[in-house]
C-alpha positions as CSV (number, residue, x, y, z in Angstrom):
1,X,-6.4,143.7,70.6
2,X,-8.7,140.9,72.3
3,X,-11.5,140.6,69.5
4,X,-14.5,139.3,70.5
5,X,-18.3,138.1,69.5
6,X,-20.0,140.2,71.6
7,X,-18.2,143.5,70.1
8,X,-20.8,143.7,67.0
9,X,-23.0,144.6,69.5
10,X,-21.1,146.9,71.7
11,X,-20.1,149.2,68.6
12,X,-23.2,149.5,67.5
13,X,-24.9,150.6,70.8
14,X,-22.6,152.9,71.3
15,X,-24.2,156.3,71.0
16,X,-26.1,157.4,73.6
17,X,-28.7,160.8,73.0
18,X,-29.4,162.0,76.4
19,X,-33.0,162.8,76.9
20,X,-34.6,165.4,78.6
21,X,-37.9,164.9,78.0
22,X,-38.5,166.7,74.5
23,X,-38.7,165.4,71.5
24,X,-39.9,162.3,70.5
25,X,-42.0,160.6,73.5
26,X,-41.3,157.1,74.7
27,X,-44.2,154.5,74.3
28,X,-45.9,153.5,77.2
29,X,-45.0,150.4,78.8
30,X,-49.0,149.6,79.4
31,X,-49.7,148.4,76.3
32,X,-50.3,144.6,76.8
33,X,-47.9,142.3,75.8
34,X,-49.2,138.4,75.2
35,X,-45.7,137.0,76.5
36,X,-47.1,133.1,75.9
37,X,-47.9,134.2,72.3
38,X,-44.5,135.9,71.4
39,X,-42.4,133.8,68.9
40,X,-39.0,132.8,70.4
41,X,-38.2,130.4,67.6
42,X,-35.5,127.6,68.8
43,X,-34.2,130.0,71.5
44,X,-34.6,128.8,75.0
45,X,-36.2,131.7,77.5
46,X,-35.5,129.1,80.4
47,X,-33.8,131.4,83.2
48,X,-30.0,129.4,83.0
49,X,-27.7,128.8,85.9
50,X,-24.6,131.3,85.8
51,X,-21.7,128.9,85.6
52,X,-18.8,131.0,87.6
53,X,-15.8,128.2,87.2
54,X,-12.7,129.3,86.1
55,X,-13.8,133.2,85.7
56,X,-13.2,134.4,89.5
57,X,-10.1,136.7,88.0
58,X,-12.8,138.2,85.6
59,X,-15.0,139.0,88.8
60,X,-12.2,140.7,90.1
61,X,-11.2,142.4,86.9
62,X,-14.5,144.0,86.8
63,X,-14.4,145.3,90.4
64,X,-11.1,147.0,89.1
65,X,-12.8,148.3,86.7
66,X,-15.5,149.8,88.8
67,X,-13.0,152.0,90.0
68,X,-11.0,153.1,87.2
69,X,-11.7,156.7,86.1
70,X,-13.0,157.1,82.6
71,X,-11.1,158.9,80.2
72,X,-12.6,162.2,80.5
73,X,-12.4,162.0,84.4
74,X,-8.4,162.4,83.7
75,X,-8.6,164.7,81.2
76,X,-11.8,166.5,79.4
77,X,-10.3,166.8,76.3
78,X,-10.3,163.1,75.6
79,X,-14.2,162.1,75.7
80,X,-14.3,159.5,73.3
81,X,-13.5,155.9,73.0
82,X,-12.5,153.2,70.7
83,X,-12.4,150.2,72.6
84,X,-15.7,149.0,72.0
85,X,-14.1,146.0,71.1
86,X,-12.6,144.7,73.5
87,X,-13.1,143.1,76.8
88,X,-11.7,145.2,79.0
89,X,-10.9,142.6,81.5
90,X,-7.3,141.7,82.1
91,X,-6.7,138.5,83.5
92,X,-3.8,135.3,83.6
93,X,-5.5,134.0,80.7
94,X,-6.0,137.4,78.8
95,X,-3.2,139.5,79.5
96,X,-2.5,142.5,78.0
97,X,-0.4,142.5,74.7
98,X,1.9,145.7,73.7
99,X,4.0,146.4,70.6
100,X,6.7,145.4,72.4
101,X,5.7,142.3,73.8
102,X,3.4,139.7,72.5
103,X,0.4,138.5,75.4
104,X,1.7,134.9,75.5
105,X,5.1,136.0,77.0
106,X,3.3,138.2,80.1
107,X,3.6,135.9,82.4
108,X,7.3,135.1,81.9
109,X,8.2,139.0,82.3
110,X,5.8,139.9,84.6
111,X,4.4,136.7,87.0
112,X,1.8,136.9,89.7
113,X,-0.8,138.9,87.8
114,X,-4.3,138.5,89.7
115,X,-6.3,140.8,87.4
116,X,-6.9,144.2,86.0
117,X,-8.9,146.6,83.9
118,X,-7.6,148.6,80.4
119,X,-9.2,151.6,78.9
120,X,-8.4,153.7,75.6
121,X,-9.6,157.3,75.9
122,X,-9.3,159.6,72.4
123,X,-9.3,163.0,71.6
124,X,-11.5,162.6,68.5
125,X,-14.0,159.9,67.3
126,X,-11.3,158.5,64.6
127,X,-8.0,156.1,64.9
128,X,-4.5,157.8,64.6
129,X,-6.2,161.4,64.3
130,X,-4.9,163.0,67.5
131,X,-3.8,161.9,70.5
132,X,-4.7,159.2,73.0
133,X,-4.0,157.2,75.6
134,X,-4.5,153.7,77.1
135,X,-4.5,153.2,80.9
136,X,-4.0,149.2,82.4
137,X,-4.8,148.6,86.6
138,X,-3.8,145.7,87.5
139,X,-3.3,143.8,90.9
140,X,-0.7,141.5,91.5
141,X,-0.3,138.6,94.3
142,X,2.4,140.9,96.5
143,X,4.2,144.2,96.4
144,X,7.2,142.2,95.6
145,X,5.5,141.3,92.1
146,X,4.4,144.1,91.1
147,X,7.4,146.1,91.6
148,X,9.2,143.0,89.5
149,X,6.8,143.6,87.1
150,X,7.2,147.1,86.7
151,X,10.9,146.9,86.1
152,X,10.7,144.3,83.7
153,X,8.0,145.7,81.5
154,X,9.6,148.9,81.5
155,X,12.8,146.9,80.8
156,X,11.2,145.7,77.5
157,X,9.6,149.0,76.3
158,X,12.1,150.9,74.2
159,X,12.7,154.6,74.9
160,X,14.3,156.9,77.1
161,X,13.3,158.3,80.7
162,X,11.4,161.5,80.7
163,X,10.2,163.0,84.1
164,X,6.7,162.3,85.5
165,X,5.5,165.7,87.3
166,X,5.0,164.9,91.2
167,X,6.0,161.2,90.7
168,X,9.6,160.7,91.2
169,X,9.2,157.1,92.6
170,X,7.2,156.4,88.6
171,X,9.0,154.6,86.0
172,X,8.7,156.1,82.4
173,X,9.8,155.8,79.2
174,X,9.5,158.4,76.0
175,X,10.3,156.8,72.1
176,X,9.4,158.6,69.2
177,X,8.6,156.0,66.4
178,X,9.7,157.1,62.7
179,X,8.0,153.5,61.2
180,X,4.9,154.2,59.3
181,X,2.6,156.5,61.0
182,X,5.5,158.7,62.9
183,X,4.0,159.2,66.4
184,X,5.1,159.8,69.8
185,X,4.9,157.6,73.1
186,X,4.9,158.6,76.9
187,X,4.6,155.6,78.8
188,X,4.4,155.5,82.7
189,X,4.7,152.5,85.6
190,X,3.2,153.2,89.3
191,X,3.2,150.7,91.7
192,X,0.8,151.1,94.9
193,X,1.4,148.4,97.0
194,X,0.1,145.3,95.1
195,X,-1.4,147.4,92.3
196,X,0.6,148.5,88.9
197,X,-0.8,151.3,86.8
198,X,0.4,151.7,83.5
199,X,-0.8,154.1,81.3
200,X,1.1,155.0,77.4
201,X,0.2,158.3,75.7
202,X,0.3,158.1,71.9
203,X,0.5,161.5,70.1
204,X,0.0,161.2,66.6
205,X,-0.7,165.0,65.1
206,X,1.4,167.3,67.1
207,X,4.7,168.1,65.3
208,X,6.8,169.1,67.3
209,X,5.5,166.7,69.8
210,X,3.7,168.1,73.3
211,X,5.8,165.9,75.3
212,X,5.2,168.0,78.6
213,X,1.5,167.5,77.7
214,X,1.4,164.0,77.2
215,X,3.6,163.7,80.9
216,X,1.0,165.6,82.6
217,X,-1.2,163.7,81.5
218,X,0.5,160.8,83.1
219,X,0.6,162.5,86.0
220,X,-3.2,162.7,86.2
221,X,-3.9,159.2,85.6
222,X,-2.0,158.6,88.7
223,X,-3.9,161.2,90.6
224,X,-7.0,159.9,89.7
225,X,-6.3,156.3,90.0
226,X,-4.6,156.5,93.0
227,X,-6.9,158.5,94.8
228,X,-9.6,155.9,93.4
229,X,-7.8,152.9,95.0
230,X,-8.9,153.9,97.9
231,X,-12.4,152.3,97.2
232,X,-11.0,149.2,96.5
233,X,-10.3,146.8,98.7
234,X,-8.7,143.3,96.8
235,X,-10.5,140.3,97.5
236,X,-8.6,137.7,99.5
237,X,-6.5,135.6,97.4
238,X,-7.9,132.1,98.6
239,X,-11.6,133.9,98.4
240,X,-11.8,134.6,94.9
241,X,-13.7,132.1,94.0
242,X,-16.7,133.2,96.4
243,X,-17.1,136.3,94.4
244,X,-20.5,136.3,93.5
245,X,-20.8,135.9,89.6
246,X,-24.5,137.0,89.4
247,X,-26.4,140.0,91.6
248,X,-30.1,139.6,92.3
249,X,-30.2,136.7,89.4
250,X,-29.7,139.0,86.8
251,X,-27.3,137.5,84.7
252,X,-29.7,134.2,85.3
253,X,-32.3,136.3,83.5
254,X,-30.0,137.3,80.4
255,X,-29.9,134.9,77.4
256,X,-27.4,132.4,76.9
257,X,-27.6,131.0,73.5
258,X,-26.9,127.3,73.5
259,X,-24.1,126.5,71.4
260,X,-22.6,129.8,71.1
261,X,-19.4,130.2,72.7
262,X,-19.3,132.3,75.7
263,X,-16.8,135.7,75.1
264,X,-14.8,137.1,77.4
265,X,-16.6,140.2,77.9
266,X,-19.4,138.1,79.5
267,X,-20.9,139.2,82.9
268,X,-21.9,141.2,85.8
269,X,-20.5,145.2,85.2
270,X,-21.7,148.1,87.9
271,X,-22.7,151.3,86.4
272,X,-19.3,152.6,86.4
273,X,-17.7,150.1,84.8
274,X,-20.1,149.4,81.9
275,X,-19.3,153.2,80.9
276,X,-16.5,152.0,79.8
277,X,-18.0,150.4,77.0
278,X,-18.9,154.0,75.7
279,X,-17.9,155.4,72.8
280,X,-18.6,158.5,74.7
281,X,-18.8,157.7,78.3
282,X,-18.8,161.1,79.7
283,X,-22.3,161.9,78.0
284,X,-23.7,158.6,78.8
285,X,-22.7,158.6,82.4
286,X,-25.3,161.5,82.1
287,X,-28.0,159.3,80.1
288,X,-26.9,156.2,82.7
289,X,-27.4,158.7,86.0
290,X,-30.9,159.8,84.8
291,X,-31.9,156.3,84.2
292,X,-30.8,154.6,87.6
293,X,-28.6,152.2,85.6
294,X,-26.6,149.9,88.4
295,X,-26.0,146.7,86.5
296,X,-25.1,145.9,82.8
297,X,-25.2,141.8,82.2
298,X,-23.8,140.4,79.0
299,X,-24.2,137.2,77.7
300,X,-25.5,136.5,74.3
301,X,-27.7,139.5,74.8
302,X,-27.4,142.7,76.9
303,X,-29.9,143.8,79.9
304,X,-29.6,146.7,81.5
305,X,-31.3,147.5,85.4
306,X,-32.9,150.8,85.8
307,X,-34.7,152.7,89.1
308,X,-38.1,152.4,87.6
309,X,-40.2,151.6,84.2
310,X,-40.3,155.1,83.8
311,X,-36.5,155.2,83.8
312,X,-36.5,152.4,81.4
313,X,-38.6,153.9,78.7
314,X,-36.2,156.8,78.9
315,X,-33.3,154.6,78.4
316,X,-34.9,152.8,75.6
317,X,-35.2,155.8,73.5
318,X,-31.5,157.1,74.7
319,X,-30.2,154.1,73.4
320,X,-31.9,153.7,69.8
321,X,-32.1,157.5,69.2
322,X,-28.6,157.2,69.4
323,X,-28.0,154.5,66.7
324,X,-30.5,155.8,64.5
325,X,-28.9,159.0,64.6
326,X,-26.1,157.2,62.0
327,X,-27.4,157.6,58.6
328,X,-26.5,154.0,57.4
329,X,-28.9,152.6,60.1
330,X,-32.3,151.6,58.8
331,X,-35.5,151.3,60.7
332,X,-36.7,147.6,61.3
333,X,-40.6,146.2,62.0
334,X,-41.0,146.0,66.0
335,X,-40.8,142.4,67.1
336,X,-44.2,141.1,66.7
337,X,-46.5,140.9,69.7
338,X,-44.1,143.8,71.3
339,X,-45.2,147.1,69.9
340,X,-42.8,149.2,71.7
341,X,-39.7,147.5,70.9
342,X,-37.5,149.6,68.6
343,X,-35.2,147.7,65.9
344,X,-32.9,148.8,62.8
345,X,-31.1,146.7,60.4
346,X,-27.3,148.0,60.2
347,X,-25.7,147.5,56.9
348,X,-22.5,148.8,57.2
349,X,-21.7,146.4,60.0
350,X,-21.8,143.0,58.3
351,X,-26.1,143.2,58.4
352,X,-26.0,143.1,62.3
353,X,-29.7,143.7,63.7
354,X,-30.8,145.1,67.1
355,X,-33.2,145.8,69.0
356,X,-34.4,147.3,72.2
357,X,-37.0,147.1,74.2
358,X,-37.5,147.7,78.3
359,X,-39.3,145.2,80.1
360,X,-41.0,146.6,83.2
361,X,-37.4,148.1,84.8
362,X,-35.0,146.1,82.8
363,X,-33.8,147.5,79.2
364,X,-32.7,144.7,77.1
365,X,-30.2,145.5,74.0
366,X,-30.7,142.5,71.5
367,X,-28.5,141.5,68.4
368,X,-28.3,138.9,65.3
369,X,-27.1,138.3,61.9
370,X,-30.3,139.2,60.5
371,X,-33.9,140.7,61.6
372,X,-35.6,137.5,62.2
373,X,-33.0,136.0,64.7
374,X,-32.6,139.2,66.1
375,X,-36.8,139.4,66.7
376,X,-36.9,135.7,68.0
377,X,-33.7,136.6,70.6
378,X,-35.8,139.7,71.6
379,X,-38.6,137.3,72.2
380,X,-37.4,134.9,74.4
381,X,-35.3,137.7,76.3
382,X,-38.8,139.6,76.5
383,X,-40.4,136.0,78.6
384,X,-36.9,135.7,80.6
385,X,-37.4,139.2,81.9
386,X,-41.0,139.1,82.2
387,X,-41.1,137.3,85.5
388,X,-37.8,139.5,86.7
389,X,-38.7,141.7,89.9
């Protein structure tokens, strides 16, 4: 599991309350803000150039990811996710790590990966308390490699073939594991021309194991994804690194802490692939929809674009009423000058702070080891904003 800083905040935006316009009104965006007056502390609310070096795999991880199908889009009975976590993003210099094969030997197995996308979908809303599956999409430099790699990863997994419904050219693997939690695994390998998909049902509950089920399901990542590929056209290899890192200056607009180290999970995601970061992304696909969301950034902070200020009041509200709807949250002070902002202090979580506030169109999602920091962030990415069209 790729842990990393930016999760804190992740997990603990992760409910999402869709509105329909009862309950608890969103304040108005009119009331006047004195942006020269609000107290950004030591952070800088200079707009920063988005340095792109190294990262063009990343770019192209998230355009993968853009297009894979969200959990519930294979199969409604698994809405939820745990991988708030991680970054999502599969890369040369984060590939993916299994059980069966550490991250650092990837490249030795399987060389030529370009990048990819991983998802974890779950039945229910714990670890280990009924079945669920992670899916991997990756892209390699040439057929050639990623039918190598196919064979040799499948090569390492332990198990025994079991039959993929409608896929007779998949690769897949069964194992029932007897070590500490006893659980079952249906793993399956797809190549598409350059593209692998992978995907490994765990069932942990169901004694005697639904291995037919857990096949099928399989079977439906494969529809899905396959049918999705179609909307994705692989950059040129020697034109990767004109990917654009930052749409409309966006990301130029989104705080970047000076000293903090930047996390992998940094960046420029579409709509569809900041659901991803869901706990539930099904229900906030609804909640995104309604809003006009088309771009998640993430650097230190989080700013989300929406169709209108309207929109962005409504997605204000989505987003807190859905933290504050966990009983160990606590209600903060707004940030002082900005009445409309809406914070909470989060004990459980190592005293992580957030706040949210929308800025004309833009929603910002702000975090920090305690209320003050968290207030000054929400400052200075209140003044970076400000000026943002």
């Amino acid at each position: 599991m790729r842990i990393n800083r930016i999760g804190a905040l992740l997990i603990v935006i992760a409910g999402v309350v869709p509105l329909t316009g009862c309950g608890e009104p969103a304040a108005s965006s009119a009331v006047a803000v004195d942006v020269a007056a609000l107290d950004a502390g030591n952070y800088s609310f200079s707009p920063t150039e988005v340095d792109g070096t190294g990262r063009a795999a990343n770019r192209e991880a998230i355009r993968i990811g853009a297009i894979t199908p969200l959990g519930s889009d294979i199969d409604p009975r698994f809405p939820n996710t745990l991988t708030t976590y991680r970054s999502h993003q599969i890369t040369p210099a984060q590939p993916p790590e299994y059980s069966w094969l550490k991250a650092d030997e990837f490249d030795f197995v399987a060389p030529g990966l370009v990048a990819g996308w991983e998802s974890k979908s779950t039945r229910r809303t714990d670890i280990e308390s009924g079945r669920e599956f992670v899916t991997q999409t990756m892209r390699f430099r040439s057929p050639d490699d990623a039918r190598s790699a196919a064979a040799a990863l499948s090569a390492r997994r332990p198990g025994d073939g079991y039959p993929i419904p409608g896929y007779p050219d998949a690769i897949s693997k069964k194992v029932d594991n007897t070590a500490y939690t006893p659980n079952q695994n249906v793993s399956g390998w797809l190549v598409r021309e350059s593209m692998l998909l992978y995907i490994e049902v765990t069932d942990w509950v169901n004694v005697p194991y639904e291995t037919a089920d857990s096949a099928g399901i399989v079977a439906r990542f494969f529809d899905k994804q396959g049918a999705a590929l179609r909307d994705y056209t692989p950059t040129p290899l020697n034109e990767l690194d004109k990917l654009p890192a930052d749409v409309d200056d966006l990301l130029k607009h989104t705080l970047s802490v000076q000293g903090e180290k930047p996390d992998a999970t940094r960046g420029l995601y579409p709509m569809t692939a900041a659901l991803h970061f869901r706990r539930q992304p099904s229900a906030a696909q609804r909640t995104y929809t309604d809003a006009g969301v088309d771009y998640m950034a993430v650097r230190s902070t989080m700013v989300f674009r929406t169709k209108d200020e309207a929109a962005a009041e409504r997605f204000v509200m989505s987003l807190y009423s859905g933290a504050a709807s966990d009983p160990t949250y606590r209600p903060a002070d707004p940030v002082r000058g900005i009445p409309t902002s809406r914070c909470y202090t989060a004990p459980s979580t190592a005293s992580i702070s957030q706040c949210y506030v929308a800025v004309g169109r833009y929603v910002t999602n702000v975090s920090g080891p305690n209320i003050q920091a968290t207030h000054q962030r929400t400052a200075a990415q209140y003044k970076l904003l400000a000026g943002l069209k």
